[in-house]
Biopython code that builds the backbone (N, CA, C, O; Angstrom):
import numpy as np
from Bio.PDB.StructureBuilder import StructureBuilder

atoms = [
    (1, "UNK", "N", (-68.616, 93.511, 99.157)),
    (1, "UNK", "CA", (-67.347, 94.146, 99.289)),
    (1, "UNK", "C", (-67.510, 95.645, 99.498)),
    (1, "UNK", "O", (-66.825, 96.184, 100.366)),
    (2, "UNK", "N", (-68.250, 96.264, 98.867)),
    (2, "UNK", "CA", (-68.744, 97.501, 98.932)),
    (2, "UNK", "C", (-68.774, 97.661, 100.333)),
    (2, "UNK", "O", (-67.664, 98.018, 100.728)),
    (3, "UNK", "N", (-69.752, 97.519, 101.415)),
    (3, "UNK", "CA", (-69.870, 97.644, 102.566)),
    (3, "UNK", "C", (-68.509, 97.849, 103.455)),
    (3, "UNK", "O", (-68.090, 98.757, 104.173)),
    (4, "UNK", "N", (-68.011, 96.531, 103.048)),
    (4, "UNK", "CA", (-66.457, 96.674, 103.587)),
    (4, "UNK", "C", (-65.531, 97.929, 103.806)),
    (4, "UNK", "O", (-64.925, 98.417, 104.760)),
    (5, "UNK", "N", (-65.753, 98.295, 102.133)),
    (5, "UNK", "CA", (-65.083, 99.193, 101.965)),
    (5, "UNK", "C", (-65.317, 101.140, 102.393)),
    (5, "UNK", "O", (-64.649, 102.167, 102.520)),
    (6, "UNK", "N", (-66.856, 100.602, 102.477)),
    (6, "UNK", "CA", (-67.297, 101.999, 103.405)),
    (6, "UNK", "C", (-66.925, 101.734, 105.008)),
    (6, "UNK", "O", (-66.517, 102.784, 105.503)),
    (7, "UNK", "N", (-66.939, 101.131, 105.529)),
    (7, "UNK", "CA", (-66.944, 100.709, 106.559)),
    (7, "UNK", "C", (-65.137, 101.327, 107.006)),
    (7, "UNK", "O", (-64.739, 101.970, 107.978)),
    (8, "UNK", "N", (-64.650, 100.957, 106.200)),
    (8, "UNK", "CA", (-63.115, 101.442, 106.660)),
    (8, "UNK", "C", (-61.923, 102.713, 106.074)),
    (8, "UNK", "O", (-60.824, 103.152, 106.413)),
    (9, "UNK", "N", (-62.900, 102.929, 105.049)),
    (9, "UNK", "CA", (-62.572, 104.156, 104.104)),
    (9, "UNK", "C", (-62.340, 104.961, 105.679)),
    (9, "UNK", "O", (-61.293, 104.832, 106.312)),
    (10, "UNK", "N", (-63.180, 105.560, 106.025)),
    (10, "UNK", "CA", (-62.489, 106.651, 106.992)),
    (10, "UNK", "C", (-61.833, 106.516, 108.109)),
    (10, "UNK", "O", (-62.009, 107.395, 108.953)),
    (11, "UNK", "N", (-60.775, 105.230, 108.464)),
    (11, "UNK", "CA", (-60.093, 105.033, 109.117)),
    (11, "UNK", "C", (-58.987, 105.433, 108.800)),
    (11, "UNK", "O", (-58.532, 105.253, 107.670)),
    (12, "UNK", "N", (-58.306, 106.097, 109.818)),
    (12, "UNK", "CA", (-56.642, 107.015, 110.244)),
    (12, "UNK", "C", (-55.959, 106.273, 110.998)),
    (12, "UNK", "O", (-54.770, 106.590, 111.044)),
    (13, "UNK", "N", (-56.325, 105.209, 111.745)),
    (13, "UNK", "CA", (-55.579, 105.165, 112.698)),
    (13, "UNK", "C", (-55.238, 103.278, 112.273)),
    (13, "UNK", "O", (-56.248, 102.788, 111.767)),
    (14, "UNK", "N", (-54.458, 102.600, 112.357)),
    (14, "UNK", "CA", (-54.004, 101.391, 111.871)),
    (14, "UNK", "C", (-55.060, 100.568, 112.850)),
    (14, "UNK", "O", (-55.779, 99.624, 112.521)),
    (15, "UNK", "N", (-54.938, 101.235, 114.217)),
    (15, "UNK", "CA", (-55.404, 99.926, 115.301)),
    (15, "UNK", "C", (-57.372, 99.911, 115.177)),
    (15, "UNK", "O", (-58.293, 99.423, 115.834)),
    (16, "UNK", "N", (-57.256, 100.582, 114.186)),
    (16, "UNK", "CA", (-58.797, 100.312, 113.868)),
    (16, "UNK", "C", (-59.169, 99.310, 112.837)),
    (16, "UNK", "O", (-60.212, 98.657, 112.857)),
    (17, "UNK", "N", (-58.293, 99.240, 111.987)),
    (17, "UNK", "CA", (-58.710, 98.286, 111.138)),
    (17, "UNK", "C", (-59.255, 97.142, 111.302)),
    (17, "UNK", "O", (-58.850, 96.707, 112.380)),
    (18, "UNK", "N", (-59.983, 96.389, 110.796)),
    (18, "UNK", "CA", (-60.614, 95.080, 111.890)),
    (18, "UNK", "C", (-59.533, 93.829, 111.276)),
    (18, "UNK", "O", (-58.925, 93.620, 110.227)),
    (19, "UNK", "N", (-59.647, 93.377, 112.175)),
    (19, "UNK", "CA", (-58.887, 92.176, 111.909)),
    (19, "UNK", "C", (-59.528, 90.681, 112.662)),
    (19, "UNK", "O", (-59.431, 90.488, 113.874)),
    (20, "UNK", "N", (-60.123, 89.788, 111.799)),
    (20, "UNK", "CA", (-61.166, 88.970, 112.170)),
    (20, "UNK", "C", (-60.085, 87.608, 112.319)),
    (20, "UNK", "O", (-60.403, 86.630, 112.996)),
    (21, "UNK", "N", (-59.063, 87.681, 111.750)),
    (21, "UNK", "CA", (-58.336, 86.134, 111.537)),
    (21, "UNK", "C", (-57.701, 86.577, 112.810)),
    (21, "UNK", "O", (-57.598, 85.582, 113.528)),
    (22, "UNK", "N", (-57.218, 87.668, 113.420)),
    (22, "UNK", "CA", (-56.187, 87.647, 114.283)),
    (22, "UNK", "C", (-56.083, 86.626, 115.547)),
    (22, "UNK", "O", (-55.053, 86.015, 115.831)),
    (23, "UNK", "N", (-57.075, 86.554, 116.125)),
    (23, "UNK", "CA", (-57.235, 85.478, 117.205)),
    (23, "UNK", "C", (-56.609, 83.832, 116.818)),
    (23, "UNK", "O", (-55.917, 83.028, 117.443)),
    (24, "UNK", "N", (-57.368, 83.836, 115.220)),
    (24, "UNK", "CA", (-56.681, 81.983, 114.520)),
    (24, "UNK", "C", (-55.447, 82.310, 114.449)),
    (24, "UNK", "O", (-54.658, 81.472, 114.886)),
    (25, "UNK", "N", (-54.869, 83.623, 113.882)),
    (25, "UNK", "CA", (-53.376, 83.814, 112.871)),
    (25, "UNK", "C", (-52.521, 83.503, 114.417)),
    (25, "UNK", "O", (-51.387, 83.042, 114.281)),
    (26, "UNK", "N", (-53.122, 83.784, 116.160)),
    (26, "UNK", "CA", (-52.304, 83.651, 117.023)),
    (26, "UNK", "C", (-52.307, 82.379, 117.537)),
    (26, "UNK", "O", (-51.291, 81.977, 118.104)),
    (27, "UNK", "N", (-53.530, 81.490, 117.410)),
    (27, "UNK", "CA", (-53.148, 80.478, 118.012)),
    (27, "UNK", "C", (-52.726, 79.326, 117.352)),
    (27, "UNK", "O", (-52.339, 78.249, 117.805)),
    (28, "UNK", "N", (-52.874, 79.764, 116.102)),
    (28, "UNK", "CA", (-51.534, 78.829, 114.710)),
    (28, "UNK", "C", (-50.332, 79.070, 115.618)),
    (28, "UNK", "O", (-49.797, 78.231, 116.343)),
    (29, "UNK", "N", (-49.982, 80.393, 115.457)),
    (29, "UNK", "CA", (-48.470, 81.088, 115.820)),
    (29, "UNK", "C", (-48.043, 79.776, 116.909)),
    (29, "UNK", "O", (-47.081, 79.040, 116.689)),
    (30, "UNK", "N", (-49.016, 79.634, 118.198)),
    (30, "UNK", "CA", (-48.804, 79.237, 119.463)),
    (30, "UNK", "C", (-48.514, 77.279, 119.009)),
    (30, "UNK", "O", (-47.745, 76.499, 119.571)),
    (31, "UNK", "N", (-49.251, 77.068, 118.086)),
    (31, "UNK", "CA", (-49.146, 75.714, 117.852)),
    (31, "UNK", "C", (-48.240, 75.229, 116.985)),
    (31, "UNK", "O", (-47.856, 74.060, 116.983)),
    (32, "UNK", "N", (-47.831, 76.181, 116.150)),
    (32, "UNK", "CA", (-46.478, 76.096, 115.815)),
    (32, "UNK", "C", (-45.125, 75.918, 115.906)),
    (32, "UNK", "O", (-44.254, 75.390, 115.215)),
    (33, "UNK", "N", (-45.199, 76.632, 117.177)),
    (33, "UNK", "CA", (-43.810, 76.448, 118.533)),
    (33, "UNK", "C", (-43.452, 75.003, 118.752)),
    (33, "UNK", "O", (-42.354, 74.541, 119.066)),
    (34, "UNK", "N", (-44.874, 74.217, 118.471)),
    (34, "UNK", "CA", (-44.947, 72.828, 119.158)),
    (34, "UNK", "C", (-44.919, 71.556, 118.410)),
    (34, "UNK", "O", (-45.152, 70.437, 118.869)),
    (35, "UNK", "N", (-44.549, 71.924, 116.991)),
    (35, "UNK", "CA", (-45.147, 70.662, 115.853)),
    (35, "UNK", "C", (-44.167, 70.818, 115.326)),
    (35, "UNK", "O", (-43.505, 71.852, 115.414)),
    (36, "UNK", "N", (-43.770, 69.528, 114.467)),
    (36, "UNK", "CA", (-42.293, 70.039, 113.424)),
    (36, "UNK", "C", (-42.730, 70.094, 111.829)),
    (36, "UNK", "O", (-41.967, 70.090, 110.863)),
    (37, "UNK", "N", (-44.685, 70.164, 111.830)),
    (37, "UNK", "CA", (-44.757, 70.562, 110.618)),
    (37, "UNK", "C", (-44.676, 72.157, 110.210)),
    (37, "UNK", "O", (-44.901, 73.020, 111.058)),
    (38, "UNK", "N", (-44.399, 72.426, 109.094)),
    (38, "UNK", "CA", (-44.308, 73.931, 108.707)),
    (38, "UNK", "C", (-45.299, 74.404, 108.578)),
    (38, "UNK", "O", (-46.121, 73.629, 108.088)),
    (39, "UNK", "N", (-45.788, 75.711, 108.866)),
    (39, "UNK", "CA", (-47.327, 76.418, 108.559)),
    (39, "UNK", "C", (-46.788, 76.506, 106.599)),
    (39, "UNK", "O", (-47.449, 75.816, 105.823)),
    (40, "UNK", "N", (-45.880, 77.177, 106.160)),
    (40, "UNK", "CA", (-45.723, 77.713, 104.934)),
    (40, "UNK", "C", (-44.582, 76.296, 104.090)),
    (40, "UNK", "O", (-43.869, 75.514, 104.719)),
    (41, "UNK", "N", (-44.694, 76.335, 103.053)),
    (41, "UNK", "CA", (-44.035, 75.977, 102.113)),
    (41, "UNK", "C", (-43.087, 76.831, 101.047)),
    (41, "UNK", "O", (-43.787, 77.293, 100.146)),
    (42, "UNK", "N", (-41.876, 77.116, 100.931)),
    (42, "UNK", "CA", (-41.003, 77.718, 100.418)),
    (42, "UNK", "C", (-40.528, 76.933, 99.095)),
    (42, "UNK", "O", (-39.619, 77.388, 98.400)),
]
sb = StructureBuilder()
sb.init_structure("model")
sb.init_model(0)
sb.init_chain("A")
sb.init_seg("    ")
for serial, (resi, resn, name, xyz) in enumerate(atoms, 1):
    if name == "N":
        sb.init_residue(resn, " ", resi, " ")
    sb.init_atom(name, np.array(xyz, "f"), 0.0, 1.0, " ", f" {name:<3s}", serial, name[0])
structure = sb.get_structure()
């Protein structure tokens, strides 16, 4: 975790942050449109 956290400590700018799920978190999004199960439970 350490590493991590050096790694992004000196970031300013949002669009730097890494974001490793983003590619899955979009093609959930996309398969979602299409299924009548729910991603979340309320």
């Amino acid at each position: 975790m350490e590493c991590v956290v050096q790694a992004v400590a000196g970031l300013t700018d949002p669009d730097q942050i890494p974001a490793a799920t983003a590619p899955a978190a979009e093609l959930w999004q996309h398969a979602h449109a299409r299924t009548t199960r729910r991603l979340f439970r309320a």
